[in-house]
C-alpha positions as CSV (number, residue, x, y, z in Angstrom):
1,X,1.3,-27.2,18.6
2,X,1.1,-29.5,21.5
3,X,1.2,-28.3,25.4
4,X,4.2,-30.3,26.9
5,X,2.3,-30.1,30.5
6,X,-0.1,-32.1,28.5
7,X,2.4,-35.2,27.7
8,X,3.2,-35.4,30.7
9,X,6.4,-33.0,31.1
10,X,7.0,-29.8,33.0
11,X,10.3,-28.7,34.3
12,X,9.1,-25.1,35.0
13,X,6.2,-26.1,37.3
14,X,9.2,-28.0,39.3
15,X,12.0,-28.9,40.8
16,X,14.5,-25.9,39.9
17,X,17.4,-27.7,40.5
18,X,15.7,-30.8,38.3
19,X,15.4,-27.6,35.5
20,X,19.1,-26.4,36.2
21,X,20.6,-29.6,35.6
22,X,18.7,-30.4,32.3
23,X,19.4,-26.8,31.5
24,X,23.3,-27.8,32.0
25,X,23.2,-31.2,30.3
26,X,21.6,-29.4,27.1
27,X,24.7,-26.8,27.2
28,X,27.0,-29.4,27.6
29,X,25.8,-30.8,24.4
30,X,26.1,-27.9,22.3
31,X,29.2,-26.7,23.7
32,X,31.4,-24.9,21.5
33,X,28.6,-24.2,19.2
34,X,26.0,-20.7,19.7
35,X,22.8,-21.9,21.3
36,X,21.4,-19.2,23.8
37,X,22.7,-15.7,23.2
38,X,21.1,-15.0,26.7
39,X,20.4,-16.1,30.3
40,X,17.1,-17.7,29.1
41,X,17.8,-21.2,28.4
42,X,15.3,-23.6,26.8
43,X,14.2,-26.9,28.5
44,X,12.0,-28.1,26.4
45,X,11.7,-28.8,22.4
46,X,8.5,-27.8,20.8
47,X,6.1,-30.6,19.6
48,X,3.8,-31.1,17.3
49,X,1.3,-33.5,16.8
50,X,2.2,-36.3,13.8
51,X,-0.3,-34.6,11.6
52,X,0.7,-31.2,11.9
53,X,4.1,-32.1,11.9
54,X,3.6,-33.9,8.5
55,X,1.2,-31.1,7.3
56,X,3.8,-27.8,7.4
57,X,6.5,-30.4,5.7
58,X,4.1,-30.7,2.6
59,X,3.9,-26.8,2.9
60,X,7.4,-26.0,2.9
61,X,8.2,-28.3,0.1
62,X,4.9,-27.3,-2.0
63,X,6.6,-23.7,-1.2
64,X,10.1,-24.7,-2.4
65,X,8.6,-26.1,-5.5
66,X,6.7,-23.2,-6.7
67,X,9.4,-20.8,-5.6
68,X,11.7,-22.7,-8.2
69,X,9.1,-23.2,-10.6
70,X,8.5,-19.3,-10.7
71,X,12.2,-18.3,-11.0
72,X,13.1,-20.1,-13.7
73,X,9.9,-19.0,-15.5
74,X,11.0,-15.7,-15.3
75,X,14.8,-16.6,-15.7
76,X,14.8,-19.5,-18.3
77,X,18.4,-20.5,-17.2
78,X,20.4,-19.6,-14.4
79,X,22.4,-16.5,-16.0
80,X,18.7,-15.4,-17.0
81,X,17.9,-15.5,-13.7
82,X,20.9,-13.5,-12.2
83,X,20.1,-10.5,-14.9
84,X,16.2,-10.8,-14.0
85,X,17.2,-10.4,-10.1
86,X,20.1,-8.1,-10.5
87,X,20.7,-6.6,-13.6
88,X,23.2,-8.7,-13.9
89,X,26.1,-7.3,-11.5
90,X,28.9,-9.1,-10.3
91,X,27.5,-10.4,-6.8
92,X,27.4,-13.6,-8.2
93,X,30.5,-14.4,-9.8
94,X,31.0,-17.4,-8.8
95,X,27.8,-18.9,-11.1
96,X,29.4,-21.3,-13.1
97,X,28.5,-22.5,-17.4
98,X,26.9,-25.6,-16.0
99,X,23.5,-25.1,-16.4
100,X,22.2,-28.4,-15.9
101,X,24.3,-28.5,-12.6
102,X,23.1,-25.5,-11.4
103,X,19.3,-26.2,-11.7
104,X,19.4,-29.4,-10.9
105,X,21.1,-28.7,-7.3
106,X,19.9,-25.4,-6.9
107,X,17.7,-26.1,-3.9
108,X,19.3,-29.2,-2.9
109,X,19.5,-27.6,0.8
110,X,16.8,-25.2,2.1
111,X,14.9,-24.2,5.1
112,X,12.2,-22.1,5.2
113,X,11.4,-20.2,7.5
114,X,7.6,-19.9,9.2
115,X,4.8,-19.0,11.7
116,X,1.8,-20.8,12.7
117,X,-0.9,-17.9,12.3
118,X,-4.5,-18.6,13.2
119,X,-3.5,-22.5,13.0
120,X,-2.3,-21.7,9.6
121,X,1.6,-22.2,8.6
122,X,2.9,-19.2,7.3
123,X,5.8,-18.8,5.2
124,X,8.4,-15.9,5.7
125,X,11.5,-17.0,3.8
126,X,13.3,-19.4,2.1
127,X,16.9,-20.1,3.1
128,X,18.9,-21.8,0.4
129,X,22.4,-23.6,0.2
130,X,24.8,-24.8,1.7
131,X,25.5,-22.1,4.3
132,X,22.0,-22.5,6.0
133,X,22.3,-22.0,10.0
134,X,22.0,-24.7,12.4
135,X,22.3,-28.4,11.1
136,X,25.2,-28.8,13.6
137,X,23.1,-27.3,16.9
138,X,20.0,-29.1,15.9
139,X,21.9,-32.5,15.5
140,X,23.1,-31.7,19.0
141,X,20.1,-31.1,20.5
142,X,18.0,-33.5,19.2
143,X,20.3,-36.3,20.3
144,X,20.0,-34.8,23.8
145,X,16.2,-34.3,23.7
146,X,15.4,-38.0,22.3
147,X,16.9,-38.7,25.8
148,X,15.2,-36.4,27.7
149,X,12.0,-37.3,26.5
150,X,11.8,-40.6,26.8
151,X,9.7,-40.5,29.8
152,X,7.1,-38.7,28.0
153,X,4.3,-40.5,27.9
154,X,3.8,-41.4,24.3
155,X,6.3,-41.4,21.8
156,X,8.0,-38.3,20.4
157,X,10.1,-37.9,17.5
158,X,13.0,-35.2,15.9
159,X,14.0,-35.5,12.6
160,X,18.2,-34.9,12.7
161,X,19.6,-32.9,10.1
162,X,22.8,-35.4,9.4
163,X,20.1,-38.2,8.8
164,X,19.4,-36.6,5.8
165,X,22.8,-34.7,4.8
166,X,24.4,-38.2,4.8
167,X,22.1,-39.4,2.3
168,X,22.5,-36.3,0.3
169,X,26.4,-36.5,0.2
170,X,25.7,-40.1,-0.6
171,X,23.4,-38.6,-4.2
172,X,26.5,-36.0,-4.9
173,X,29.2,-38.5,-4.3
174,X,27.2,-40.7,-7.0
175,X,26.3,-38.0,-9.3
176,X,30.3,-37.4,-10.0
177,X,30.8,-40.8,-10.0
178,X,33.3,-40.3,-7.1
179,X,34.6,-41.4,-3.8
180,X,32.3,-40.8,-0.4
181,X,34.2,-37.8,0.1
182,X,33.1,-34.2,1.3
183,X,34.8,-31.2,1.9
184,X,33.4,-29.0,4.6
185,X,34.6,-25.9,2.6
186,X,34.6,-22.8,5.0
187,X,37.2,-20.8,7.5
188,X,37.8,-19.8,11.1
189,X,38.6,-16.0,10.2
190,X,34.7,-16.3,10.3
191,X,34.7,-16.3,14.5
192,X,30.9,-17.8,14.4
193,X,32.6,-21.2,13.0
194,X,36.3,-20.8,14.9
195,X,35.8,-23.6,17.6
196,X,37.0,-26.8,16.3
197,X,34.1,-29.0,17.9
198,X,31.9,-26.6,14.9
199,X,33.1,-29.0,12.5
200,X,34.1,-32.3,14.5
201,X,30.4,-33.2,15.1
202,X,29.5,-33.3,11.5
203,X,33.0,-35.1,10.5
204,X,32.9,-37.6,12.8
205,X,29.1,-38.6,12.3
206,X,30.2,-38.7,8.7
207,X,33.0,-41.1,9.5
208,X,30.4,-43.1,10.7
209,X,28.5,-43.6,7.8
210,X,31.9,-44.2,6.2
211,X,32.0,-40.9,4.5
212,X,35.1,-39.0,4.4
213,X,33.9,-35.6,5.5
214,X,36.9,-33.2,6.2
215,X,37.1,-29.3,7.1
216,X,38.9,-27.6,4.4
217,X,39.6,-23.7,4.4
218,X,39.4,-22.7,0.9
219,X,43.1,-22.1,0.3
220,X,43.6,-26.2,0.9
221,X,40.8,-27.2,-0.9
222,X,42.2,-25.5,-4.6
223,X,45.4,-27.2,-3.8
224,X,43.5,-30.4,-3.3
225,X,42.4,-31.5,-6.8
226,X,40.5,-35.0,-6.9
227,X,40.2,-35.7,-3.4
228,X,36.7,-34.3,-2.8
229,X,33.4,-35.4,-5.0
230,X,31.8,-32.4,-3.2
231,X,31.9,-29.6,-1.1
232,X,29.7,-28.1,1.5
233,X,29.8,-24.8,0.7
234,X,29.3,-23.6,4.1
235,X,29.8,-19.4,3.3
236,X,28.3,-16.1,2.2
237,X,30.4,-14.9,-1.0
238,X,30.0,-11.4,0.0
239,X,31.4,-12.0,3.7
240,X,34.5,-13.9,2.1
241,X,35.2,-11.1,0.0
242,X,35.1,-8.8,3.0
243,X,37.8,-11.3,4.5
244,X,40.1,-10.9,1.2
245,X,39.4,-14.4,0.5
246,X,39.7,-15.2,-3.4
247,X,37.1,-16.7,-4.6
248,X,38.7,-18.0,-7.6
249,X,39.8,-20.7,-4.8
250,X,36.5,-21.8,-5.0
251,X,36.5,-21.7,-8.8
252,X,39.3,-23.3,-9.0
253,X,38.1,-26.5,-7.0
254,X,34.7,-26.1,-8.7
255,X,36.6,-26.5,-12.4
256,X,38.3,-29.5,-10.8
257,X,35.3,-31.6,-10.7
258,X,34.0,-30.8,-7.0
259,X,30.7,-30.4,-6.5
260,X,29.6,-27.2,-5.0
261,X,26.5,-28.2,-2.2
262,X,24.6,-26.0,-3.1
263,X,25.6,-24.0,-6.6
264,X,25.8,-20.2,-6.7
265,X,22.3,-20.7,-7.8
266,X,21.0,-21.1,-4.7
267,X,21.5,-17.5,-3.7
268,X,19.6,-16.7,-6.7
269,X,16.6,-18.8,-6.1
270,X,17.2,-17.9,-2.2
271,X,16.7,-14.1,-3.3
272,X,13.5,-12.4,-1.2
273,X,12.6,-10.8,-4.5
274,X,11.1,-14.2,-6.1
275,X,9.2,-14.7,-3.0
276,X,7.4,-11.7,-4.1
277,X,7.5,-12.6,-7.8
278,X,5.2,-16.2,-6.1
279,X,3.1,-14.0,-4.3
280,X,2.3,-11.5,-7.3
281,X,1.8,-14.3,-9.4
282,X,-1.0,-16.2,-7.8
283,X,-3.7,-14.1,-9.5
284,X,-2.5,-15.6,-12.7
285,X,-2.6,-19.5,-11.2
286,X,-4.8,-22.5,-11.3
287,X,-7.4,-22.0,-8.7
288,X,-6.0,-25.0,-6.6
289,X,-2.6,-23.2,-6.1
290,X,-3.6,-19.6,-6.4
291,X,-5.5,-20.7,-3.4
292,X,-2.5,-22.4,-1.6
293,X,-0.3,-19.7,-2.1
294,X,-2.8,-17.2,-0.7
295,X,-3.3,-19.5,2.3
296,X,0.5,-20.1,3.1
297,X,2.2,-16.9,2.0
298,X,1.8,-13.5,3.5
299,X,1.2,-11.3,0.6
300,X,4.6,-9.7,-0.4
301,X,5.6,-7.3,-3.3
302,X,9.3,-5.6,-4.4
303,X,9.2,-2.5,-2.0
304,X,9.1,0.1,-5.7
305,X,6.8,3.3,-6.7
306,X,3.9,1.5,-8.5
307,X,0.6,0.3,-8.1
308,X,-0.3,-2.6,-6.3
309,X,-3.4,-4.5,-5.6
310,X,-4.2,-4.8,-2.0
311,X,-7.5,-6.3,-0.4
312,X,-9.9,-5.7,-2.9
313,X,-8.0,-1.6,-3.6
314,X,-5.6,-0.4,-5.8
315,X,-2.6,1.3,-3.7
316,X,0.3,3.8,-4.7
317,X,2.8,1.2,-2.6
318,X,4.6,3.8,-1.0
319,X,1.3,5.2,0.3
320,X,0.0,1.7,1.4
321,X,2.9,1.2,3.7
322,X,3.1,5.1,4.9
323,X,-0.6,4.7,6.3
324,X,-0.8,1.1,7.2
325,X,2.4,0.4,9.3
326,X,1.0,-2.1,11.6
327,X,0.2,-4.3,8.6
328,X,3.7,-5.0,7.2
329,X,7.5,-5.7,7.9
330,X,10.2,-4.2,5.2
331,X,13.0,-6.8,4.3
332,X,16.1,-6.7,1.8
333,X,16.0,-8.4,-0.3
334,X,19.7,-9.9,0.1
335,X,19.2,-10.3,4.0
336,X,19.8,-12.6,6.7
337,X,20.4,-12.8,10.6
338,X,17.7,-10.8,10.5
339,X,19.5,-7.5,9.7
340,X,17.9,-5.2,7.8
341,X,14.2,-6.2,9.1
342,X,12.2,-3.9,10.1
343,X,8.5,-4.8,11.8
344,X,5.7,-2.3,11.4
345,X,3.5,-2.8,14.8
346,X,7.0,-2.9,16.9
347,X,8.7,0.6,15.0
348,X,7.7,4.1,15.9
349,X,6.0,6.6,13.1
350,X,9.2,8.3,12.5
351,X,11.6,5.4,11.9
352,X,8.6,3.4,10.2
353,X,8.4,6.5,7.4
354,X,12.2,6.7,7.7
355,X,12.6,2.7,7.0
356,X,10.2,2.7,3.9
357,X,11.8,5.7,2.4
358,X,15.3,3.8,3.1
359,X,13.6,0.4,1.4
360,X,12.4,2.6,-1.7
361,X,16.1,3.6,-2.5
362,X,17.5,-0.1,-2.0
363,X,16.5,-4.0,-2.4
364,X,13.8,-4.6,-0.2
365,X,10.3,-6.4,-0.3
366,X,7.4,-5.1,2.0
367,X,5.5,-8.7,3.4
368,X,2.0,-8.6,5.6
369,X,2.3,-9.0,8.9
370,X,1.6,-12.6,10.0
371,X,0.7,-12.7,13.5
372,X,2.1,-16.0,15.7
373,X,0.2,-17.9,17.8
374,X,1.3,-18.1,20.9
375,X,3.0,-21.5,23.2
376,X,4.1,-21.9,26.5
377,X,7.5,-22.9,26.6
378,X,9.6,-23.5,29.7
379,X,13.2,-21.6,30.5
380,X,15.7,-21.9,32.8
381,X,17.2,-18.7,33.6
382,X,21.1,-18.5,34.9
383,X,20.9,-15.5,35.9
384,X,18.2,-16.0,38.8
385,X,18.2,-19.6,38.9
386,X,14.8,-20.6,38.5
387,X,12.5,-21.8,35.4
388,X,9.8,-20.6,34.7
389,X,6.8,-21.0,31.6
390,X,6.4,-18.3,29.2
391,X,4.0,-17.0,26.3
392,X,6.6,-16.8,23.2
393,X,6.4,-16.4,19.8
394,X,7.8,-18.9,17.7
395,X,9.5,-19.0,13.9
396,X,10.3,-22.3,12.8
397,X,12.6,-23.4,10.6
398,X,11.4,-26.7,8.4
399,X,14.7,-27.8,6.8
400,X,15.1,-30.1,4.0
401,X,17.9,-31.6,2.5
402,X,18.3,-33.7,-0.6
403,X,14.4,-34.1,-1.0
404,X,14.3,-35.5,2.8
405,X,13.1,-34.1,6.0
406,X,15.9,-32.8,7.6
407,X,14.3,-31.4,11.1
408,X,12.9,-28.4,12.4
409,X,14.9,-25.9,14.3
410,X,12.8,-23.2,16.6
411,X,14.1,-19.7,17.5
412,X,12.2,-17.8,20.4
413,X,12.7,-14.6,22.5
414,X,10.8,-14.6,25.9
415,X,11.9,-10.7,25.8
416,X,10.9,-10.0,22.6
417,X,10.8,-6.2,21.6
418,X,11.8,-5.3,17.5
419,X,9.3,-8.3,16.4
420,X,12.6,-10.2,14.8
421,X,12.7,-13.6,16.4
422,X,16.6,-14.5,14.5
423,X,19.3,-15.8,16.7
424,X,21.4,-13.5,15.5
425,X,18.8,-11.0,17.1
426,X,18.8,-12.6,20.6
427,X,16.6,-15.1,20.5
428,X,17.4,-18.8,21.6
429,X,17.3,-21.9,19.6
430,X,15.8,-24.9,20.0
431,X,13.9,-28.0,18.1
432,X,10.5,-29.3,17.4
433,X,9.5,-33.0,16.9
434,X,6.4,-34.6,17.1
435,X,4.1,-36.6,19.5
436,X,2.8,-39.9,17.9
């Protein structure tokens, strides 16, 4: 990761009225879509050089890869996989007969999420589907940035999201053999998504490209038949349900010849359980990946009463994580936002004994503790007025969509305290390019 003092740029070592009104001009842009859940706004994206930049791509998607390669080992098909991961319950009904659809667009949208440890990208989830946080923000802010930066001395890059969503609409529109027409299937009774510039950004960048990309909520979208080659399935089953949505809505447009971006599917191969079915599995690989796997993911298991091989020792896992809490963060297994997560080194004794008792009863997976280096990034704080550099802890999301890099959106907490860096959990977002 590159020091931005050293290109050239810092804001925070300046003029705070220079920092207040870049601080402004980057809330302008997002407006009407969650950027900083507190007073701490960031001025500056994170940069890499070209190298590293190109280097943690070819990790993520070497990641992705064998993530997909190892689930449908163990699954065969996708109902296979959905009784492997499950037992076979009903959370994901909406998996439909197409089998060739389903693994063939499975991951057709993922980020995963990572830390650069030691120099050394680190993977900590994957993300999958179509519901995947932040395309809209990062679009945003990298527009804004590329202007920002362009007194930078050199030449710095973002990748934008709806570069590459475009082109995917674009395979799936051809795939049905269909009109350049998307439906952005989700609903304002979810609050997060209520303001209507959410969902104007992406349609009107899509009417650009001469794509017909509309918002549909899913009751219009059944009763809509033909009009869509595919659909963005921008939702979490589970929090639709909770809404008394029907999901045979979705079914029903599904059976109609939509294509769902991504297929149920994705939840399955986005399930924290076959990251710990990779990281088990390494033992058992060719040297070349066993060795990349040991290198770029934290070593994880299914938090269960068995034994486990750990550094060279064979552990009773429930004893491993009682006496090594510093070493490990507990995660379910059906997670996101960061809820559920709990970090060893931030969590007392008590509620670390607590939390892996909790984890043995439920869906979790138990994942070493990856330390992140450190960056100096500089803030603008409302609240007092002034910027200011500080020592944060980044987790980066590498998205891809479609095959295609699709940016790199970067949540920090300047007052970090539970070790979960989530904007869900308070931390800011911003993006990362590179420096050329």
């Amino acid at each position: 990761m590159l020091d931005y003092r050293d290109l050239g740029g810092d804001l925070a070592a300046g003029d705070h009225r220079a920092a207040a009104r870049k601080a402004q001009r980057l809330l302008t842009a997002a407006e009407g879509i969650p950027f900083v859940p507190s007073d701490e706004v960031p001025i500056e994206p994170l940069l890499f050089s070209s190298a590293e930049y190109d280097s943690h791509l070819a990790v993520v998607k070497r990641i992705d890869a064998l993530l997909q390669e190892v689930a449908w080992s163990v699954g065969g098909d996708p109902a296979g996989l959905r009784a492997a991961l499950t037992g076979g319950d009903d959370n994901h009904d909406l998996l439909s007969a197409d089998t060739t659809m389903e693994k063939t667009w499975a991951s057709c949208m993922f980020r995963i999420d990572a830390v650069v440890s030691g120099g050394v990208l680190k993977v900590l989830e994957n993300n999958v589907g179509g519901s995947i946080g932040g395309p809209n923000l990062m679009h945003l802010l990298v527009g804004q940035h590329r202007e920002e930066v362009a007194d930078v001395s050199g030449r710095v890059h973002f990748d934008d999201p709806f570069d590459a969503r475009r082109l995917l609409y674009e395979d799936a529109c051809r795939w049905v053999d269909g009109p350049r027409s998307v439906a952005l299937l989700a609903t304002k009774r979810e609050t997060f998504y209520a303001h209507p510039r959410y969902w104007s950004v992406e349609t009107e960048f899509m009417a650009k490209h001469d794509i017909d990309a509309v918002f549909q909520e899913p009751e219009d979208l059944a009763h809509s038949p033909g009009r869509f080659s595919a659909a963005l399935r921008h939702f979490i089953p589970a929090e639709w349900k909770e809404l008394g949505i029907d999901l045979d809505l979705v079914r029903r447009a599904a059976d109609n010849g939509t294509l769902m971006l991504a297929p149920e599917s994705s939840r399955l191969i986005q399930n924290k359980k076959v990251l710990a079915w990779l990281s088990s599995a390494a033992d058992t690989m060719n040297g070349h990946d066993r060795e990349f796997v040991a290198a770029h993911l934290p070593w994880t298991r299914i938090v269960e009463p068995v034994e486990v091989d750990y550094r060279g020792r064979t552990w009773h896992l429930p004893e491993l994580l009682r006496r090594n809490r510093e070493d490990f963060v507990l995660k379910p297994v059906y997670g996101y936002g960061g809820h559920g997560v709990t970090v060893g080194r931030f969590t007392p004794h008590g509620e670390w004994r607590g939390a892996v008792e909790s984890a043995l009863s439920d869906a979790f997976i138990v994942q070493e503790y990856a330390e992140p280096d450190r960056v100096s990034m500089a803030f603008y704080n409302r609240g007092t007025g002034t910027a200011r550099r500080v020592e944060v802890a980044p987790v980066l999301g590498f998205a891809v969509f479609g095959g295609r890099n699709a940016g790199c959106v970067v949540r920090h907490n300047p007052a970090l305290t539970s070790g979960v860096v989530n904007g869900a959990q308070g931390a800011s977002q911003n993006v990362a390019g590179w420096h050329a």
